[in-house]
C-alpha atoms as an extended CHARMM CRD file, in Angstrom:
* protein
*
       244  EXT
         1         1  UNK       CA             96.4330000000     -249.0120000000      -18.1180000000  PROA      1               0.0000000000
         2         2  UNK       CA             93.0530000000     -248.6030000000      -20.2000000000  PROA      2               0.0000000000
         3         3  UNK       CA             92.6990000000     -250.2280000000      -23.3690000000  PROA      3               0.0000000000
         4         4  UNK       CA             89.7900000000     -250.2500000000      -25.8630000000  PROA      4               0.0000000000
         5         5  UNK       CA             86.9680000000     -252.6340000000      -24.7780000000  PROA      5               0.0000000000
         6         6  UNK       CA             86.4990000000     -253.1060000000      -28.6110000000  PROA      6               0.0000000000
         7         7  UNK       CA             90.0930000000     -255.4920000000      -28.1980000000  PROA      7               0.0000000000
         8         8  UNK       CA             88.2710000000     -257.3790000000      -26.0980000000  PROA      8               0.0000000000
         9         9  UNK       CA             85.2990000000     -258.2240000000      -27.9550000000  PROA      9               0.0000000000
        10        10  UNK       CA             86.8400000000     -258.5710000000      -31.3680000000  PROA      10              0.0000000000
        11        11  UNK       CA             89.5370000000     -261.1210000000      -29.9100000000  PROA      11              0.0000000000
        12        12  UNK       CA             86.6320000000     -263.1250000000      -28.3790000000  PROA      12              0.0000000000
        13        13  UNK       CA             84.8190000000     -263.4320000000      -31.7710000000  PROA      13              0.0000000000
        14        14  UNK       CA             88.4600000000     -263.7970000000      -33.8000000000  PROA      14              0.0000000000
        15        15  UNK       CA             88.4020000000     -267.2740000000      -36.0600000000  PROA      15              0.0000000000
        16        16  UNK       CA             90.6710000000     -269.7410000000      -34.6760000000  PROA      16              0.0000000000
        17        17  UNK       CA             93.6440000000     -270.0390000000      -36.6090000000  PROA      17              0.0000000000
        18        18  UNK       CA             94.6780000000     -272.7360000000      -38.5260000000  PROA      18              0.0000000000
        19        19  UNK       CA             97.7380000000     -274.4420000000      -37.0540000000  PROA      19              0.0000000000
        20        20  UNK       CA            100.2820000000     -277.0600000000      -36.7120000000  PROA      20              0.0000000000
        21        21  UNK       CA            100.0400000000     -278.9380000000      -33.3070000000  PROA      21              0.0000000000
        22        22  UNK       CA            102.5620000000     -277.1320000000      -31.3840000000  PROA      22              0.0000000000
        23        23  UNK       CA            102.8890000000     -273.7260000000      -33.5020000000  PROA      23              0.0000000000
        24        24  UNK       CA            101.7600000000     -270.4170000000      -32.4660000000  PROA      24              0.0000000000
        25        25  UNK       CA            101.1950000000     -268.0320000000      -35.3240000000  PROA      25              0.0000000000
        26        26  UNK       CA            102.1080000000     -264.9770000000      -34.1430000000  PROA      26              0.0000000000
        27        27  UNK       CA            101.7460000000     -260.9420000000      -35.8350000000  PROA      27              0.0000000000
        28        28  UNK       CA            103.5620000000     -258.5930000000      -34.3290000000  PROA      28              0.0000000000
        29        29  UNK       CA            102.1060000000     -254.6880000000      -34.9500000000  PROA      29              0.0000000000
        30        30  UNK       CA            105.0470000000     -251.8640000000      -34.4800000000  PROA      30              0.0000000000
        31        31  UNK       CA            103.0260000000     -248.6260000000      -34.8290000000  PROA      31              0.0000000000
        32        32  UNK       CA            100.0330000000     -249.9580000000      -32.9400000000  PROA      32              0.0000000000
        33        33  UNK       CA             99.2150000000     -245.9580000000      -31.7960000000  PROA      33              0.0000000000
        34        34  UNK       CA             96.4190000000     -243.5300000000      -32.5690000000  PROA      34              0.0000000000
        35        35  UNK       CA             93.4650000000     -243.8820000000      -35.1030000000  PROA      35              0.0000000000
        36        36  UNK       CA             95.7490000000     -246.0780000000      -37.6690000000  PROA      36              0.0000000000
        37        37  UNK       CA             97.4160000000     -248.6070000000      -35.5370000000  PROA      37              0.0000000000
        38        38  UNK       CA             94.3740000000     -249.1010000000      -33.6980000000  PROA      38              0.0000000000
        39        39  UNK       CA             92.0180000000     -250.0520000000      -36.4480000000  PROA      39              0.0000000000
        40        40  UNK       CA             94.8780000000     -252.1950000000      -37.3220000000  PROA      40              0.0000000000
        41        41  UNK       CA             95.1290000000     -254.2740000000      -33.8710000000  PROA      41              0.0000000000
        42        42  UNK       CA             91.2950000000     -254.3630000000      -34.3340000000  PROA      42              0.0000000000
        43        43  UNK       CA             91.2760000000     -256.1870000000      -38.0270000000  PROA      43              0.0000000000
        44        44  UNK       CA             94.4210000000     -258.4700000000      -36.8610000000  PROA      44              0.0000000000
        45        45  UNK       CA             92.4840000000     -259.2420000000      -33.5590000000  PROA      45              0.0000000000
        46        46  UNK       CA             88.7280000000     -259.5640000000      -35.1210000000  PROA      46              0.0000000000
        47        47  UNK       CA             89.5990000000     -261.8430000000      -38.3200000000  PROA      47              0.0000000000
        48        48  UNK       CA             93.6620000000     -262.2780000000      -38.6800000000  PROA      48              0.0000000000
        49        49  UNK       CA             93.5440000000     -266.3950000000      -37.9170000000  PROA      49              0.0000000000
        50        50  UNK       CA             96.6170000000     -265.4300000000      -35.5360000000  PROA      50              0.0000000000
        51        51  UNK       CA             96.9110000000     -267.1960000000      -31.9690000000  PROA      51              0.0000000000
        52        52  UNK       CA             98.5140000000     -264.5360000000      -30.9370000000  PROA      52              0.0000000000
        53        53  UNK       CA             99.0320000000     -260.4260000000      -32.0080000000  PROA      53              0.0000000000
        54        54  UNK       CA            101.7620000000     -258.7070000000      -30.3650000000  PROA      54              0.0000000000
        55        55  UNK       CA            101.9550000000     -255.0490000000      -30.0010000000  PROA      55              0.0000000000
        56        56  UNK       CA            105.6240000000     -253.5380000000      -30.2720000000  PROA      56              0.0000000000
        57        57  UNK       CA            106.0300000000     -251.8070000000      -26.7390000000  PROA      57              0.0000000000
        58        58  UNK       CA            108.4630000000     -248.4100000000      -25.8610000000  PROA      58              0.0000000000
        59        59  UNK       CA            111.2580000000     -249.3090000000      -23.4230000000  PROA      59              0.0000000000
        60        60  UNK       CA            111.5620000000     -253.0340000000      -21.9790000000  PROA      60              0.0000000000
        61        61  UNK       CA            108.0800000000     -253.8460000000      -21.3170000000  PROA      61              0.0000000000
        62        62  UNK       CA            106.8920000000     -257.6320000000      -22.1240000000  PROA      62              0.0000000000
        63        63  UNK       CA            103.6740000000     -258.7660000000      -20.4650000000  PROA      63              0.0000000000
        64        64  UNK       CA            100.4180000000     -260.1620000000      -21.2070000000  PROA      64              0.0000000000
        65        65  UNK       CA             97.6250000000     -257.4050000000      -21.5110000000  PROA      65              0.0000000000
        66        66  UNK       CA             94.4970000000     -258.9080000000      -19.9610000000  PROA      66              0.0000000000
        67        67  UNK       CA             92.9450000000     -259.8670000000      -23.4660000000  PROA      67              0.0000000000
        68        68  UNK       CA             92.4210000000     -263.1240000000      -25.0970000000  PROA      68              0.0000000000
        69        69  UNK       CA             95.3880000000     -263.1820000000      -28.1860000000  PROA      69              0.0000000000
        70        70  UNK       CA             96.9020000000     -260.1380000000      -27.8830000000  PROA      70              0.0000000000
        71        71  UNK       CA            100.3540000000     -259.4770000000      -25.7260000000  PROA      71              0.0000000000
        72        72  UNK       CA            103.1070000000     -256.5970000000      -25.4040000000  PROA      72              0.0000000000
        73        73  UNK       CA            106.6950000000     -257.1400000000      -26.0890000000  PROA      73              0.0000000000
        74        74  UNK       CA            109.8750000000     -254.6380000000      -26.8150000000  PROA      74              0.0000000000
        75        75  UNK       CA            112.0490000000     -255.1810000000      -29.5270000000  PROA      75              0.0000000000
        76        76  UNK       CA            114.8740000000     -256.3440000000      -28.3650000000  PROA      76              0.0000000000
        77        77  UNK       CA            112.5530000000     -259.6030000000      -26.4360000000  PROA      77              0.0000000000
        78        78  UNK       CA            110.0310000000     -260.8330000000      -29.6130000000  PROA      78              0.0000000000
        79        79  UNK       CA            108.6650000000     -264.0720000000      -29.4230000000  PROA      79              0.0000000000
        80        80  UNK       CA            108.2420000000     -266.7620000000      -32.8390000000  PROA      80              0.0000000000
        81        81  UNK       CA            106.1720000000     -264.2650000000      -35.5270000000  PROA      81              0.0000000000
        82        82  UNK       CA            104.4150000000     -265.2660000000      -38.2020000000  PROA      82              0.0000000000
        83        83  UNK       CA            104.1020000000     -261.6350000000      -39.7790000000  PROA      83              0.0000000000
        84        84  UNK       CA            104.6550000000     -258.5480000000      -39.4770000000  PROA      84              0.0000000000
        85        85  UNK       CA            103.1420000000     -254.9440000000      -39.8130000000  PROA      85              0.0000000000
        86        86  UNK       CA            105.2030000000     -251.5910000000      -39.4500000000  PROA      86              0.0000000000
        87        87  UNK       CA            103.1420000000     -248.5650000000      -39.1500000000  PROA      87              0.0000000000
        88        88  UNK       CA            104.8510000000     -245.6970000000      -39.6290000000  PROA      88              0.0000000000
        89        89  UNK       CA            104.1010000000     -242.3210000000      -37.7220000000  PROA      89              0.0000000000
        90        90  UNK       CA            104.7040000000     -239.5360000000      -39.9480000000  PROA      90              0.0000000000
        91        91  UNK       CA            105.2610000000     -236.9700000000      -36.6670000000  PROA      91              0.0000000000
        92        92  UNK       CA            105.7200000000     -238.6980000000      -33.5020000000  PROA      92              0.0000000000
        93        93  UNK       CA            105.1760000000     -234.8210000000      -31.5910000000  PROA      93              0.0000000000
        94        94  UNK       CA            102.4040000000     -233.9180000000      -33.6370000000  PROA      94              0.0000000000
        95        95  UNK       CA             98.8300000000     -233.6290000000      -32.0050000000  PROA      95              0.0000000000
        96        96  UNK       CA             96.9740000000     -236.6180000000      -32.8290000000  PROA      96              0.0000000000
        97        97  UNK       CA             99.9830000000     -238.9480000000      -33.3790000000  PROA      97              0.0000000000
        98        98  UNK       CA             98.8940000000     -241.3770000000      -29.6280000000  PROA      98              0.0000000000
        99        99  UNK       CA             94.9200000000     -241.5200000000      -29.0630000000  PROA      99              0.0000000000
       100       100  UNK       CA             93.7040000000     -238.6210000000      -26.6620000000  PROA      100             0.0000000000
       101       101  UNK       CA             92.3780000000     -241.0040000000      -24.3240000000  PROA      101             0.0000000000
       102       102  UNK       CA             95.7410000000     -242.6100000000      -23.8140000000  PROA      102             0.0000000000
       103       103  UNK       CA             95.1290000000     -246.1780000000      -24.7080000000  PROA      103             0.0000000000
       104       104  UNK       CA             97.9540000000     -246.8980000000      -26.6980000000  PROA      104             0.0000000000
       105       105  UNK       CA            100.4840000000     -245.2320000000      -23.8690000000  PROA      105             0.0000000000
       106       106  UNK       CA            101.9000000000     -248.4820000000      -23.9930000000  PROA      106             0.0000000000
       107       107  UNK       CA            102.8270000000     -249.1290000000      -27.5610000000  PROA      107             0.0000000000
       108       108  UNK       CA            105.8700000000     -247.8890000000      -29.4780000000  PROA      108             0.0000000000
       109       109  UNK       CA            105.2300000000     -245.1800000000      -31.8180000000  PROA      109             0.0000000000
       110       110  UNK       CA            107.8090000000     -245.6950000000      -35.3420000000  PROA      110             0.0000000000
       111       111  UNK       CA            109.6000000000     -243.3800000000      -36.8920000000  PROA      111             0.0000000000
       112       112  UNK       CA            111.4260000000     -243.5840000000      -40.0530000000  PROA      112             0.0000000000
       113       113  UNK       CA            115.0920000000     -244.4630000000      -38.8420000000  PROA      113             0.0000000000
       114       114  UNK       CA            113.6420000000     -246.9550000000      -36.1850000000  PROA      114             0.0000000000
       115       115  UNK       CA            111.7620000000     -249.1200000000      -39.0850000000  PROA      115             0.0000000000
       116       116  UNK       CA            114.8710000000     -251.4890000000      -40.8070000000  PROA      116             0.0000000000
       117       117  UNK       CA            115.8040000000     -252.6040000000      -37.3220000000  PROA      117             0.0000000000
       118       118  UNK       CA            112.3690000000     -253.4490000000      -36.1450000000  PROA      118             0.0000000000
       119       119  UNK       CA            111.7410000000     -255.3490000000      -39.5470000000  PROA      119             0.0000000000
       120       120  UNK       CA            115.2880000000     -257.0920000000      -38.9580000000  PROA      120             0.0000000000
       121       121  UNK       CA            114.1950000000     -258.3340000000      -35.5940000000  PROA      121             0.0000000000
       122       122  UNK       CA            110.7920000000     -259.5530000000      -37.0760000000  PROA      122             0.0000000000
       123       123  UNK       CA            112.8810000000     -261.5970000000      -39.4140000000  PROA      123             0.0000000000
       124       124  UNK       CA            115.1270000000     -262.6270000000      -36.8460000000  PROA      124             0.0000000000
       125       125  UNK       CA            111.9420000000     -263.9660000000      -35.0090000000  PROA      125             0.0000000000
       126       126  UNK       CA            110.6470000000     -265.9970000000      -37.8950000000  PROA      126             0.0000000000
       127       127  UNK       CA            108.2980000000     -263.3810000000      -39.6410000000  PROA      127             0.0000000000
       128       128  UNK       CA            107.7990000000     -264.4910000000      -43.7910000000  PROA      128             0.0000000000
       129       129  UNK       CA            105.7810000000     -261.3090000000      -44.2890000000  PROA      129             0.0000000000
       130       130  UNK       CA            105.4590000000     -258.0100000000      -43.6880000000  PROA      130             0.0000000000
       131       131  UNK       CA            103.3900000000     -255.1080000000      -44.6190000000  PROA      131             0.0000000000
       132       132  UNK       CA            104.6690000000     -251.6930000000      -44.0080000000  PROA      132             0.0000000000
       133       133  UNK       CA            101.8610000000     -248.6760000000      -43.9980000000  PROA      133             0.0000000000
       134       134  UNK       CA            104.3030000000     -245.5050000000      -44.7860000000  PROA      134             0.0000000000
       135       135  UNK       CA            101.8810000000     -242.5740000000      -45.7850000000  PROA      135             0.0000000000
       136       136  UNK       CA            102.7470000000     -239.6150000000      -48.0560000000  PROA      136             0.0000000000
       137       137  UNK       CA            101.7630000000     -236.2610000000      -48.4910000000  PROA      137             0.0000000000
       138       138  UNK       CA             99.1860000000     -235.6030000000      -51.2410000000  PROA      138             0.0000000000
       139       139  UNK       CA            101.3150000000     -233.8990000000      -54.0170000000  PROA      139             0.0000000000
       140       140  UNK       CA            104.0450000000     -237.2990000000      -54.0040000000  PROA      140             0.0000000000
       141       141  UNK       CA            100.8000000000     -239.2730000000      -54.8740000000  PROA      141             0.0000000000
       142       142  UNK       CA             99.9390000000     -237.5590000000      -58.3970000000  PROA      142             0.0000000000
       143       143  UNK       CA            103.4040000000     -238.8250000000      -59.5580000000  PROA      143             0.0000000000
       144       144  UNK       CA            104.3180000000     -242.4400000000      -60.2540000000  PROA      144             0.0000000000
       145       145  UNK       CA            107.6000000000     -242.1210000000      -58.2000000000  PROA      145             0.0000000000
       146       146  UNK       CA            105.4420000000     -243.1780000000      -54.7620000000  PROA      146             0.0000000000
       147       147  UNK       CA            104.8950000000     -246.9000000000      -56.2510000000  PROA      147             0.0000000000
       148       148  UNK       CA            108.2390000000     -247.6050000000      -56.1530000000  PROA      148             0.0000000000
       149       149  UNK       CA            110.4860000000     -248.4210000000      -52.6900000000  PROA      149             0.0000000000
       150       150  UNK       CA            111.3790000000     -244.8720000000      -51.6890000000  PROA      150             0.0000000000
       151       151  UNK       CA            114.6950000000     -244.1330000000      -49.4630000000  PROA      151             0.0000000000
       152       152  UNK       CA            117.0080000000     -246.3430000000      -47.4840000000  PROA      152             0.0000000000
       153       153  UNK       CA            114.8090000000     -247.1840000000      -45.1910000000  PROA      153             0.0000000000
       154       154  UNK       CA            113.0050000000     -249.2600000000      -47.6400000000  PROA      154             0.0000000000
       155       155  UNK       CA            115.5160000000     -250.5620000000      -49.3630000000  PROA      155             0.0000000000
       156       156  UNK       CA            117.0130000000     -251.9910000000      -45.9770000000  PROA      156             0.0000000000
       157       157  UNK       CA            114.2230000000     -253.8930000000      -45.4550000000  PROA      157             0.0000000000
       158       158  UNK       CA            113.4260000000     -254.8790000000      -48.7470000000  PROA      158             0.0000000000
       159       159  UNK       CA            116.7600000000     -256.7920000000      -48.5510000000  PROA      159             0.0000000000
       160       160  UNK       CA            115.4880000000     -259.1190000000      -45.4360000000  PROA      160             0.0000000000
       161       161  UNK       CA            114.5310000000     -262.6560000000      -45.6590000000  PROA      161             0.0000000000
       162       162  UNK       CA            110.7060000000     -262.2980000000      -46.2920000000  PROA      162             0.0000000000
       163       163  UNK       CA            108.7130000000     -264.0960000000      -48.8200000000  PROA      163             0.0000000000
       164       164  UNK       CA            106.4980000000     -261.0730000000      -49.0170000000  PROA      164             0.0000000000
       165       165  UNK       CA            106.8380000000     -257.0740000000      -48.5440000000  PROA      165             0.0000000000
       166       166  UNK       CA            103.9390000000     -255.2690000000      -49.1570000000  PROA      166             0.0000000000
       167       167  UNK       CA            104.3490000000     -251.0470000000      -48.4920000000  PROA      167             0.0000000000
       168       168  UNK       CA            100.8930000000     -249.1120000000      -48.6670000000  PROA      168             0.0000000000
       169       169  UNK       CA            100.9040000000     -245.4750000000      -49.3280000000  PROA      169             0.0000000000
       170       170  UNK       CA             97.9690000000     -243.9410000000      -47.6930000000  PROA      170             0.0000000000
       171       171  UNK       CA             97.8710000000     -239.9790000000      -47.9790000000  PROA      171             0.0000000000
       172       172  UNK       CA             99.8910000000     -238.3150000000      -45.1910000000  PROA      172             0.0000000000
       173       173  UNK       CA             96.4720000000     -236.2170000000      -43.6250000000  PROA      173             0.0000000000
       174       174  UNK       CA             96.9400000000     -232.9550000000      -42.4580000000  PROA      174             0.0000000000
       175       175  UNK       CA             97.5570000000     -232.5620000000      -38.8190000000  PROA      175             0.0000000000
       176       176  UNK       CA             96.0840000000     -230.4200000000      -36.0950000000  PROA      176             0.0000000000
       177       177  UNK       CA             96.0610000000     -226.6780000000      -35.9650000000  PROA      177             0.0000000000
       178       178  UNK       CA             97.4210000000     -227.5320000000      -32.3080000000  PROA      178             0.0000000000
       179       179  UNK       CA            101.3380000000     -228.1890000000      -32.1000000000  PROA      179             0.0000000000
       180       180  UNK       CA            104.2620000000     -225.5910000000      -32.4440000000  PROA      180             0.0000000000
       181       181  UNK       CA            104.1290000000     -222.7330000000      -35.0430000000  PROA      181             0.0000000000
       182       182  UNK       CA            105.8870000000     -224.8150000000      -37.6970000000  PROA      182             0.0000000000
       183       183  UNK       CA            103.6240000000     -227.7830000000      -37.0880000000  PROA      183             0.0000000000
       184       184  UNK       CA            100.8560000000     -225.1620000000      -37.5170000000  PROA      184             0.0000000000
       185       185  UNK       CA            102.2760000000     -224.0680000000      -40.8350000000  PROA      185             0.0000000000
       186       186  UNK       CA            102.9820000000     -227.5110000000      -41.8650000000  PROA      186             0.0000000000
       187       187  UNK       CA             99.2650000000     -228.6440000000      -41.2240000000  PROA      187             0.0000000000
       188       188  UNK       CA             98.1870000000     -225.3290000000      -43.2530000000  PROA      188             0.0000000000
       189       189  UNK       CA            100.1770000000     -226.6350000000      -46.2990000000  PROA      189             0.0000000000
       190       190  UNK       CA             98.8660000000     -229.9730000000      -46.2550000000  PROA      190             0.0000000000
       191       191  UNK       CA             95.5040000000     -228.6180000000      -45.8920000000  PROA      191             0.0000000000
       192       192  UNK       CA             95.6910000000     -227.1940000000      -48.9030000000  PROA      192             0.0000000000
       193       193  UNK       CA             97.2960000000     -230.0790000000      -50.8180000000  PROA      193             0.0000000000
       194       194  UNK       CA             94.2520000000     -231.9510000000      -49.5570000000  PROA      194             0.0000000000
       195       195  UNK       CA             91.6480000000     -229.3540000000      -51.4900000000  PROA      195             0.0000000000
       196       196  UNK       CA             93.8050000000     -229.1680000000      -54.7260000000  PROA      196             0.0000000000
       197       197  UNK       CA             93.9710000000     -233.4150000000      -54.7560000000  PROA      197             0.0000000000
       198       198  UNK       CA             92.5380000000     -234.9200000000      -57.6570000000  PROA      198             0.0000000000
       199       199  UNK       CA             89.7990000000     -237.6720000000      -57.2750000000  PROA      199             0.0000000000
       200       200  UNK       CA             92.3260000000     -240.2040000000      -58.6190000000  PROA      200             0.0000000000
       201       201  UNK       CA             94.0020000000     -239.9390000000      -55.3230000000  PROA      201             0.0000000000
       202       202  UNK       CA             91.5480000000     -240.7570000000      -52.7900000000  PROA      202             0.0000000000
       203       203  UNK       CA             91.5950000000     -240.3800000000      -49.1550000000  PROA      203             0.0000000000
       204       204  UNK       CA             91.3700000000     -243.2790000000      -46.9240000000  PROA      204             0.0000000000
       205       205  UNK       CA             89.8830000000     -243.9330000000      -43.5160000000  PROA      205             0.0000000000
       206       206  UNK       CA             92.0840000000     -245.8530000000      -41.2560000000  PROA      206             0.0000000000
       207       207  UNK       CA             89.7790000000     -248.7360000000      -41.0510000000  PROA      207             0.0000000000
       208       208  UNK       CA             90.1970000000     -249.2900000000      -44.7760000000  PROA      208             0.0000000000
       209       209  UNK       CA             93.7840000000     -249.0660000000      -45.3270000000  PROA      209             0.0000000000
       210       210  UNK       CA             93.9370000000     -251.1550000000      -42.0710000000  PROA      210             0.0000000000
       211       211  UNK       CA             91.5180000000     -254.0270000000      -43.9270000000  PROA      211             0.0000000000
       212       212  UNK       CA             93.7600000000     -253.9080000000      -46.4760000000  PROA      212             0.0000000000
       213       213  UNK       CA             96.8820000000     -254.2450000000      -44.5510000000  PROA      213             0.0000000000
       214       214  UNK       CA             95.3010000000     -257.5590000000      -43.6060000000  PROA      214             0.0000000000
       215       215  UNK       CA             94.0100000000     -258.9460000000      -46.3100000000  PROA      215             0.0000000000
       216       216  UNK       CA             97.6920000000     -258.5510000000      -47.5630000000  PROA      216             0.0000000000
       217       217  UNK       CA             98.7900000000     -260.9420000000      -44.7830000000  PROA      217             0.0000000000
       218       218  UNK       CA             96.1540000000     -263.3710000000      -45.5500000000  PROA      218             0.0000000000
       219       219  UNK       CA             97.4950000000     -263.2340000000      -49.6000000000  PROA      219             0.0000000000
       220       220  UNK       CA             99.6200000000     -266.0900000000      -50.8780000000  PROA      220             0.0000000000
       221       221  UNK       CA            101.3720000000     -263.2140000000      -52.9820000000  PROA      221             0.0000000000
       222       222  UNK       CA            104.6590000000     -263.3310000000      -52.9090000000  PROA      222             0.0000000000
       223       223  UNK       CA            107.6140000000     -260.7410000000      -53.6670000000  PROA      223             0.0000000000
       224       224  UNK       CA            107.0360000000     -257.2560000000      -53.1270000000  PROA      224             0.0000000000
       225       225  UNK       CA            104.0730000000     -254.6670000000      -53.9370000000  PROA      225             0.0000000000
       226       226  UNK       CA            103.8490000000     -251.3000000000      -53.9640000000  PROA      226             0.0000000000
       227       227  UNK       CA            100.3480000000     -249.9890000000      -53.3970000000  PROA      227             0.0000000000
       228       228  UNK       CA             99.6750000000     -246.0790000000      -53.5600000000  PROA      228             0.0000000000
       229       229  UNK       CA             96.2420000000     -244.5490000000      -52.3360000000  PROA      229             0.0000000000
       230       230  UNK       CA             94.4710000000     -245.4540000000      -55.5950000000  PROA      230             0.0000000000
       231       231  UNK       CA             95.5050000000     -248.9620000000      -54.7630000000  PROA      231             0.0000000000
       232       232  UNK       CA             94.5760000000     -249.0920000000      -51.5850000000  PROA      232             0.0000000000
       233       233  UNK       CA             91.2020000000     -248.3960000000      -52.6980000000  PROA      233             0.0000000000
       234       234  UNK       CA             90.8560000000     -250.1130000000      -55.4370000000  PROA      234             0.0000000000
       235       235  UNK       CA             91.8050000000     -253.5670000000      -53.4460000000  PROA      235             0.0000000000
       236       236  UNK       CA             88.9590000000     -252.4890000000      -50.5660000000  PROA      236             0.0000000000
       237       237  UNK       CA             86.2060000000     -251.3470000000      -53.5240000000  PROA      237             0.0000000000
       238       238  UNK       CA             87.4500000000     -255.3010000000      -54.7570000000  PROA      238             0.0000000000
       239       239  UNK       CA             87.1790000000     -256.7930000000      -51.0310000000  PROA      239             0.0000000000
       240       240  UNK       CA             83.7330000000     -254.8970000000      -50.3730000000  PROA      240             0.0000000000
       241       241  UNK       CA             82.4730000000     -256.5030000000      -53.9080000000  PROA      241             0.0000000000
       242       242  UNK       CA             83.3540000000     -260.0790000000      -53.0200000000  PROA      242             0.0000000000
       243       243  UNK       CA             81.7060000000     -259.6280000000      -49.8460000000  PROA      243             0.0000000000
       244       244  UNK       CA             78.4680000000     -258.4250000000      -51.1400000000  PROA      244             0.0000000000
């Protein structure tokens, strides 16, 4: 198994987190797969204050990965959490959904149905927040219906026992030309709902929306937020400001 030697280096420069003698805060990151989830395992690693982040793993599989603070465990065998963040993949068989190089072969990848019993277990396990990345296309962002808690899905987990749900809404980005012919049409139409996107819908790299995704952890907000793209970007133009 070969992961990124940037998990490494981040983790060793992470700020301790602040703790109770005898606590481990713990995040757990379901999604942790491709360009998204991995910017996201580098932001929790690099400045989340966690002891520990825990990467939601396909099948059984619970071990330690090799790395200072960050671990593999299924669902069905999670440790005490602190947090947690769902990141939803749009297409699990699109190209581009895992990293080419293979990195995150050993994280679970999250599709829509699986998300209210991953968030249940979280809660089970202690979790007080969690922040759920669920991207949509282009043309649901020019309406105000996306910042609002869309489907049953949400609404499931909405209902759980944390202090704080926070769903971003990202724009869904095109996929590859590769894939099956209706994955080929599909990433045609979003191409084009990309070009015909107005500039008060901007796009997002995954290291922003991933910054973001943290700094909602590290919020004493409470209740639940719904952040579309313009957001999303409004809270990192806010973060980069302070930080100037």
């Amino acid at each position: 198994m070969s992961l990124d030697p940037t998990f490494a280096l981040r983790s060793a420069g992470a700020p301790a987190a602040s703790r109770a003698r005898g606590t481990v805060r713990r995040l757990l990151v379901a999604g942790a797969v491709g360009r998204l989830g991995e910017a996201i395992l580098n932001e929790a690693l690099a400045r989340g204050g966690y002891d520990e982040v825990v990467a939601l793993s396909e099948g059984e599989a619970s071990m330690n990965l090799g790395l200072r603070g960050l671990a593999l465990a299924p669902v069905t065998g999670l440790p005490s959490l602190a947090d947690v963040v769902i990141a939803q993949t749009l297409d699990p068989l699109a190209p581009g959904a895992r990293s080419f190089h293979g990195r995150d072969a050993p994280f679970a990848l999250v599709e829509p149905a699986g998300m209210p019993r991953i968030a249940a277990a979280a809660a089970a396990a202690g979790a007080r927040r969690l922040v759920l990345v669920h991207p949509l296309p282009a043309w649901q962002q020019m309406s105000g219906l996306h910042l609002g808690l869309t489907g049953e899905a949400e609404l499931e987990m909405a209902r759980l026992s944390f202090e704080a749900v926070t769903v971003l809404r990202p724009v869904a980005m095109a996929a590859s030309t590769g894939g099956n012919w209706l994955q080929r049409v599909a990433g045609v139409y979003l191409s084009l709902q990309m070009l015909m996107m107005p500039r008060s819908v901007p796009t997002l790299t995954s290291v922003q929306i991933a910054r973001v995704a943290v700094d909602a952890l590290r919020g004493d907000e409470t209740g639940i937020r719904i952040l579309g793209a313009a957001q999303i970007d409004e809270r990192h133009r806010a973060r980069g400001a302070l930080t100037e």
